[in-house]
C-alpha positions as CSV (number, residue, x, y, z in Angstrom):
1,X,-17.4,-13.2,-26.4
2,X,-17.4,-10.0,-24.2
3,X,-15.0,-7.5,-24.4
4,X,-14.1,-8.2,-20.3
5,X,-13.8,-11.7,-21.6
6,X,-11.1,-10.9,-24.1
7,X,-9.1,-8.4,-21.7
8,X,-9.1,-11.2,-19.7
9,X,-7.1,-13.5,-22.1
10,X,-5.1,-10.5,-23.3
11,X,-3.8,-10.4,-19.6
12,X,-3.3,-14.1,-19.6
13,X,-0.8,-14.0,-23.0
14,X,0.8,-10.4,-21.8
15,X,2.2,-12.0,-18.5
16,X,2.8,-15.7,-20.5
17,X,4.4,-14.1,-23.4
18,X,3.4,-16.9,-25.5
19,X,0.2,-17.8,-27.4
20,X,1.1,-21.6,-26.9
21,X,1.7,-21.5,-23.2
22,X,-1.1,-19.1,-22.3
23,X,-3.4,-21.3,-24.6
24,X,-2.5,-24.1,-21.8
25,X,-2.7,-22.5,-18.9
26,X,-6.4,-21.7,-20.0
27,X,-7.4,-25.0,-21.4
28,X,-7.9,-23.8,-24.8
29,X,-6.3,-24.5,-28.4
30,X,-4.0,-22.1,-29.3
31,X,-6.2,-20.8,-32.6
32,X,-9.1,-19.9,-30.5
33,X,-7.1,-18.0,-28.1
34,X,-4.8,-16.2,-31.3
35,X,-8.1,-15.2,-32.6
36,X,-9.5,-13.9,-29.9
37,X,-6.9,-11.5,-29.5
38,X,-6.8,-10.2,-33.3
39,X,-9.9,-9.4,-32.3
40,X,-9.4,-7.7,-30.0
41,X,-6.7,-5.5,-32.1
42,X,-9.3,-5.5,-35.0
43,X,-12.2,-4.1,-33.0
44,X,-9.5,-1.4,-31.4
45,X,-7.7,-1.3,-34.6
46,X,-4.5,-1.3,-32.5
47,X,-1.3,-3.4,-32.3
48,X,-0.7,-4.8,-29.3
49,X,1.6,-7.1,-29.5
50,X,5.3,-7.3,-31.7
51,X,5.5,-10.8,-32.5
52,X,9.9,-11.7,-32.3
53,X,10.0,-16.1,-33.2
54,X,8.4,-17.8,-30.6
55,X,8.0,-14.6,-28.0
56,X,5.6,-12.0,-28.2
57,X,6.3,-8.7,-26.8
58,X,4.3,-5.6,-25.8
59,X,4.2,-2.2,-27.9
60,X,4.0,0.5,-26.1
61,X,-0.3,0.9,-26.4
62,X,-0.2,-2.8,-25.1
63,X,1.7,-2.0,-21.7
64,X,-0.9,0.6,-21.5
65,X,-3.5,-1.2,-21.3
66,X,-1.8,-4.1,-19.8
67,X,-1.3,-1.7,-16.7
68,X,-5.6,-0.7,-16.8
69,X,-6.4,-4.2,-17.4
70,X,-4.9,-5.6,-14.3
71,X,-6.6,-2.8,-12.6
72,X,-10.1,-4.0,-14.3
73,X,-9.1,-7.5,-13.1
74,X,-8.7,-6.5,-9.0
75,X,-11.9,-4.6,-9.5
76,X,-13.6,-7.6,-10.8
77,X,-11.8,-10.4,-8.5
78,X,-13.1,-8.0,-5.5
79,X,-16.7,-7.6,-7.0
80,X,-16.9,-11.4,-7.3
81,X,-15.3,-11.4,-3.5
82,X,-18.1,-9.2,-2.2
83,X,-20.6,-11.4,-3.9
84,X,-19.4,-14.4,-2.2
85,X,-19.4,-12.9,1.5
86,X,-22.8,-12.8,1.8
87,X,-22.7,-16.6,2.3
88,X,-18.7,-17.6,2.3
89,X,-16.2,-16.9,5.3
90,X,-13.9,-14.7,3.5
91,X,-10.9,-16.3,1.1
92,X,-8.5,-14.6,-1.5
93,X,-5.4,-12.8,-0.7
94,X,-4.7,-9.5,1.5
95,X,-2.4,-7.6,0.7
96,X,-1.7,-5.6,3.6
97,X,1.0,-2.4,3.8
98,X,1.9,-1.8,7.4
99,X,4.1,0.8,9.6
100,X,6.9,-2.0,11.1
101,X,6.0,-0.7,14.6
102,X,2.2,-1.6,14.4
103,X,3.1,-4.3,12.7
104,X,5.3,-5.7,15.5
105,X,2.9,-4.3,18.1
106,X,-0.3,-5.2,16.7
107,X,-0.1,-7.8,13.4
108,X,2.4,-9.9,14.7
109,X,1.3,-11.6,18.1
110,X,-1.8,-12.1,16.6
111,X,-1.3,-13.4,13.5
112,X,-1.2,-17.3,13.6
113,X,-4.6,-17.3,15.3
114,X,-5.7,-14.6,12.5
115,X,-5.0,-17.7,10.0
116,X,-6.4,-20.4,11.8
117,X,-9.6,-18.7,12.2
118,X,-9.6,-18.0,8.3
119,X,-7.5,-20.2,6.4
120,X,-9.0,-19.2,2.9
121,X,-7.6,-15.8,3.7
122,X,-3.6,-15.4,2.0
123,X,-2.1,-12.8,4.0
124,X,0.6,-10.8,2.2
125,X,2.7,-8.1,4.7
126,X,4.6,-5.1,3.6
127,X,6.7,-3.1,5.9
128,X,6.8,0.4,4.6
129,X,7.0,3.6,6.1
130,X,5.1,5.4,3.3
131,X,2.1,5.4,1.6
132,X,1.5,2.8,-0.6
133,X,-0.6,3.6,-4.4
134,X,-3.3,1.4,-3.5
135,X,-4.5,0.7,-7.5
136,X,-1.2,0.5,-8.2
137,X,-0.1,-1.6,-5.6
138,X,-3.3,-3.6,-5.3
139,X,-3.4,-3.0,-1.8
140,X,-6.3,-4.0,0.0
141,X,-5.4,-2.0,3.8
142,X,-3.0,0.6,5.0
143,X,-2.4,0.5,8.9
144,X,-0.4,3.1,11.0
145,X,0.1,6.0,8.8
146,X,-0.6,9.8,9.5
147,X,-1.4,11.4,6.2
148,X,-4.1,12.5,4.5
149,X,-5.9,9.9,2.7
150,X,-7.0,10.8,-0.9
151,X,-10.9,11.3,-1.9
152,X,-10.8,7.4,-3.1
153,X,-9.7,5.9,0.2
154,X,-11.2,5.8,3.5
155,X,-9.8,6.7,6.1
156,X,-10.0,5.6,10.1
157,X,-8.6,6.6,13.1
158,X,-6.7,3.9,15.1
159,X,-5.0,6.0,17.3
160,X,-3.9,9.4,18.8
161,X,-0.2,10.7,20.1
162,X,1.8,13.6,20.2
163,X,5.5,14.4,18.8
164,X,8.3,14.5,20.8
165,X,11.7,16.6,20.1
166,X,14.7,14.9,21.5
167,X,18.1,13.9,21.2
168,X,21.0,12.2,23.4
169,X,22.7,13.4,26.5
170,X,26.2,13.5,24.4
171,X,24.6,15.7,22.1
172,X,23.5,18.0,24.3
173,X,26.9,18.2,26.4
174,X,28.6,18.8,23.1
175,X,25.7,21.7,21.4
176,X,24.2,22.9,24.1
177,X,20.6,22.6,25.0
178,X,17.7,24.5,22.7
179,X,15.4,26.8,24.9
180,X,13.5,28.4,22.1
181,X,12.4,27.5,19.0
182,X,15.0,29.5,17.0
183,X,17.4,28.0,19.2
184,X,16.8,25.1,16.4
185,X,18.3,26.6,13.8
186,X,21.9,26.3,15.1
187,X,21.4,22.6,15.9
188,X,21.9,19.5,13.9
189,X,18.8,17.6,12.8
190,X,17.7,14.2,11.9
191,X,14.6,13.6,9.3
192,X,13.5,10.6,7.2
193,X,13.5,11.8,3.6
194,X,9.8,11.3,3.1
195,X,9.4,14.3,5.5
196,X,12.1,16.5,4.0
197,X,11.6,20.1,3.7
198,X,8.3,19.7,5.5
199,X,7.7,21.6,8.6
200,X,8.5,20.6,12.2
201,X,4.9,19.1,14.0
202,X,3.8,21.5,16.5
203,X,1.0,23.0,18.4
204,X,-1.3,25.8,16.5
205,X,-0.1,28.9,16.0
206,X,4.1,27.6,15.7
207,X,5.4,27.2,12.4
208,X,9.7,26.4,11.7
209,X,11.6,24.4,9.3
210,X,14.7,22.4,9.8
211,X,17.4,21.7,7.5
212,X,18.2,18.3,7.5
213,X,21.7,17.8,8.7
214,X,21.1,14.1,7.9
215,X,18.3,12.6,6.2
216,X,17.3,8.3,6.2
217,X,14.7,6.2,5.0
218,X,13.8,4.4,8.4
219,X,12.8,5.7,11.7
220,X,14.5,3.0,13.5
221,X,17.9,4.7,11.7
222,X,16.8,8.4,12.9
223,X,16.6,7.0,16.7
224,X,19.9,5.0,16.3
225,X,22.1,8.2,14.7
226,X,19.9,10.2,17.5
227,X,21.4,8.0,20.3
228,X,25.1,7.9,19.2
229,X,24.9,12.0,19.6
230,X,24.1,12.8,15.7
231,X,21.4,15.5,16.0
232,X,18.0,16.0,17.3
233,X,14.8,13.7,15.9
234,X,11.5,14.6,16.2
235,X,8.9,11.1,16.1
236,X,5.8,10.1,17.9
237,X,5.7,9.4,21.5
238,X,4.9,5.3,20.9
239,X,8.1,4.7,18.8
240,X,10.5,7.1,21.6
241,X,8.4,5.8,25.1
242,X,10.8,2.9,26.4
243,X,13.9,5.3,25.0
244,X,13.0,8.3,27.0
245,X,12.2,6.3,29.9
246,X,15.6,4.8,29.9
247,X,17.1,7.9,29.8
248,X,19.1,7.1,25.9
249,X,17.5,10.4,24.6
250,X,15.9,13.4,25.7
251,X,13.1,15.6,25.5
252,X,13.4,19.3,24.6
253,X,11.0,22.1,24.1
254,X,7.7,19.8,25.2
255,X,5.3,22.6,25.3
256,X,5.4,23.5,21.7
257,X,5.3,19.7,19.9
258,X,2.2,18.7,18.5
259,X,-0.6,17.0,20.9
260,X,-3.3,14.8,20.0
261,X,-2.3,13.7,16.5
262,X,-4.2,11.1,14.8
263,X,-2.8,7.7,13.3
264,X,-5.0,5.6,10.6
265,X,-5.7,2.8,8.7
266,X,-7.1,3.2,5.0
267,X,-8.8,0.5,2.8
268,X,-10.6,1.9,-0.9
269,X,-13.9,2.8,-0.8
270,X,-16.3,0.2,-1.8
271,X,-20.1,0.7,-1.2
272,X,-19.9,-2.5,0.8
273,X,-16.5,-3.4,2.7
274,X,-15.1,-6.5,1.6
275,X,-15.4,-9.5,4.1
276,X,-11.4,-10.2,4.0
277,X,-11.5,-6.5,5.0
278,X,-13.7,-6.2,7.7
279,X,-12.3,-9.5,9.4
280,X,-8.7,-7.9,9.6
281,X,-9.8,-4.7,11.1
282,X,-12.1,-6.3,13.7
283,X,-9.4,-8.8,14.5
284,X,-6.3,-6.4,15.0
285,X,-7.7,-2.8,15.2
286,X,-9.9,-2.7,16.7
287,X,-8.2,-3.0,20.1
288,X,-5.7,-0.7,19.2
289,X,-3.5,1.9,21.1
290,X,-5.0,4.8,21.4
């Protein structure tokens, strides 16, 4: 028996927590599988289980490998994917971490037909605004995010906007309005704590940084505190548009926000891009905003 074989079972018993019911779920007699795994601890000479009655639990070089072995197994479930593609229509789950307003904007409207078309696929939708650790995670696509994707990911543009600096009308008619950009410095501002500390976006050549009078974890918080007169927000033009055209907030100091900044998906980098992958993108990106 291979070692990917037995790292394999070891995953199997880790998550069961029981020889007997692992031995079940994998149609085997509990002696084959108990050996198997002191096998595994022979050939490593390593104890990876502390056996407590009936329960087994993990020591601490079991967790460890626990945590690479489930990374060993998404690499091989996606290896076995890519081989089936060539003649399958795509199947497995997606695991899919999204910004909520391309979500809403793009995922969303689209998605029942998405499933009809490939009912093999099992779509699974996160709403973050961050990032997510994509081994970690064992995320398959990112959509709608504007940082730098590391060496490991690729990374696409899906769309291009500029910043806009802005708060209410009450806000101004109590603080005055800023002319300049050190005219900042005595106002109030709003940032999502992801961003703290980080410079304001603007144009080449500008450089300032705010203090956050208020920090939050959502920008739909930052534009609702921005519209009951908390303090200026700077976001991208899609997520202000209908606000400022309604007149609820603002725009201040236009010429110096940043202009043609790029938005992105990111999947990892495969040599060949996984069918479930590809049919996602060409289905809901590939028509998007720009």
């Amino acid at each position: 028996m291979s070692d990917l074989h037995r790292f394999e079972l070891f995953i199997y018993v880790a998550q069961a927590t029981s020889l007997t019911a692992a031995a079940d779920a994998l149609g085997i007699t509990k002696a084959s599988l108990s050996k198997q795994i002191k096998r595994l601890e022979s050939d490593y000479q390593v104890d990876l289980f502390a056996r407590q009655g009936q329960r087994l639990h993990l020591t601490e070089q079991g967790r460890l490998l626990l945590s690479q072995c489930l990374r060993l197994k998404k690499e091989l479930e996606d290896t076995r994917a890519i081989c089936r593609q060539f003649n399958e229509e795509p199947e497995g789950d997606l695991h899919v971490v999204v910004f909520d307003f391309f979500a809403r904007q793009l995922i969303y409207p689209k998605i029942k037909s998405f499933l009809e078309t490939y009912p093999k696929i099992k779509l699974v939708i996160d709403t973050h605004e961050r990032m997510p650790d994509f081994n970690r995670e064992q995320v398959d696509l990112a959509v709608g995010f504007s940082l730098t994707a590391p060496a490991e990911i690729i990374q696409r543009r899906m769309a291009s906007t500029r910043y806009v600096l802005c708060a209410s009308k009450q806000y101004f008619a109590e603080n005055g309005m800023p002319h300049t950009l050190e005219d900042l410095s005595r106002h109030h501002y709003i940032e999502h704590k992801v961003r703290s500390a980080q410079p304001l976006k603007l144009n080449a050549g500008y450089k300032i940084i705010l203090q956050p009078y208020l920090l939050l974890n959502s920008v739909s918080a930052m534009i609702e505190c921005a519209k009951e007169g908390l303090g200026l927000v700077q976001l991208p033009l899609y997520l202000l548009e209908k606000i400022l055209a309604q007149g609820e907030l603002i725009e201040v100091l236009a010429e110096y926000q940043a202009t043609g900044a790029s938005v992105y998906y990111y999947y990892p980098k495969y040599r060949y891009v996984q069918a479930k992958v590809r049919k996602f993108i060409d289905f809901f990106l590939e028509d998007a905003i720009n």
